[in-house]
N, C-alpha and C positions, 0 to 999 in steps of 0.2 A: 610134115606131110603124112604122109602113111606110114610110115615107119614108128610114129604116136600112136599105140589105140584108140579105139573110137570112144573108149568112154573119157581117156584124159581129152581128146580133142571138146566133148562135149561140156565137159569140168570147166576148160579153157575158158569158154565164150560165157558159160555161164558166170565162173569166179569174177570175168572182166564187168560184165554186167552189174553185178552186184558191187563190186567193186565202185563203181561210178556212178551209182544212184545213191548210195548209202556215202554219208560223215563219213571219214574216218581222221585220227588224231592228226594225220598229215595233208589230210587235203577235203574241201568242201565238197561235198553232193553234188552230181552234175543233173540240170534237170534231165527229166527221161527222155524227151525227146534228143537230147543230147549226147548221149547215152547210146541212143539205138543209132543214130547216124553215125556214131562211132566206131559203133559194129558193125555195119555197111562199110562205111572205108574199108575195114583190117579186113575185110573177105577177099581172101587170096591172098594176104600177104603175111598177117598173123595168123588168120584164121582156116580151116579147109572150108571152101565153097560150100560144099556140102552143110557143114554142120551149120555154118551161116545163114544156109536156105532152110533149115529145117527148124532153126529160132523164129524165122521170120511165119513161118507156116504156123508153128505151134503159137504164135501172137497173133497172125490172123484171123484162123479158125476157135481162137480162146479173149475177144478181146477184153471178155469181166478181166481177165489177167493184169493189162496195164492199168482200167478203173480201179481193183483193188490196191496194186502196188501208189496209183497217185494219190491214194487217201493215208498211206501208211510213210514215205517217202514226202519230205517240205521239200518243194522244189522253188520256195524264195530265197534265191540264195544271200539276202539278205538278214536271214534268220539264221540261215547255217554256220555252227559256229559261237555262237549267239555266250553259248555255256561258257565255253573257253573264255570268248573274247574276257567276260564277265569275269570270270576266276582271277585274269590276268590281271586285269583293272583295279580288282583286291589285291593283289600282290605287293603291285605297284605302292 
């Protein structure tokens, strides 16, 4: 709650966000659409309201935001992955 400052609370939503668009070694890219309604759920329960509305404002009023991020971000989650799977298959 508030007993987080506001800039960790804004860290938060942001870390998760990236967190879930972006590979990482333990789990696949979520698409963005996926992603954001994730971040609608945890408002209010991971998240403070506030800071929740205030991602959604700055995506609103900034949408080049999410067209840049969909060019930079694969969101087939068929591809994600793709490296590993590859390396492992060498392995093998």
């Amino acid at each position: 709650g508030d007993d987080i400052p506001l800039v960790g609370q804004i860290v938060a939503v942001a870390d998760v966000f990236d967190t879930l668009v972006n590979e990482r070694p333990y789990k696949r890219a979520w698409p963005i659409e996926d992603a954001i309604a994730e971040i609608r759920r945890q408002r209010g329960r991971w998240f403070a309201p506030r800071v929740v509305d205030a991602f959604f404002e700055v995506l609103d009023r900034n949408p080049d935001l999410l067209t840049d991020l969909e060019r930079v971000v694969d969101p087939d989650p068929a591809r994600n992955g793709a490296l590993e799977r590859a390396l492992i298959d060498d392995l093998d």
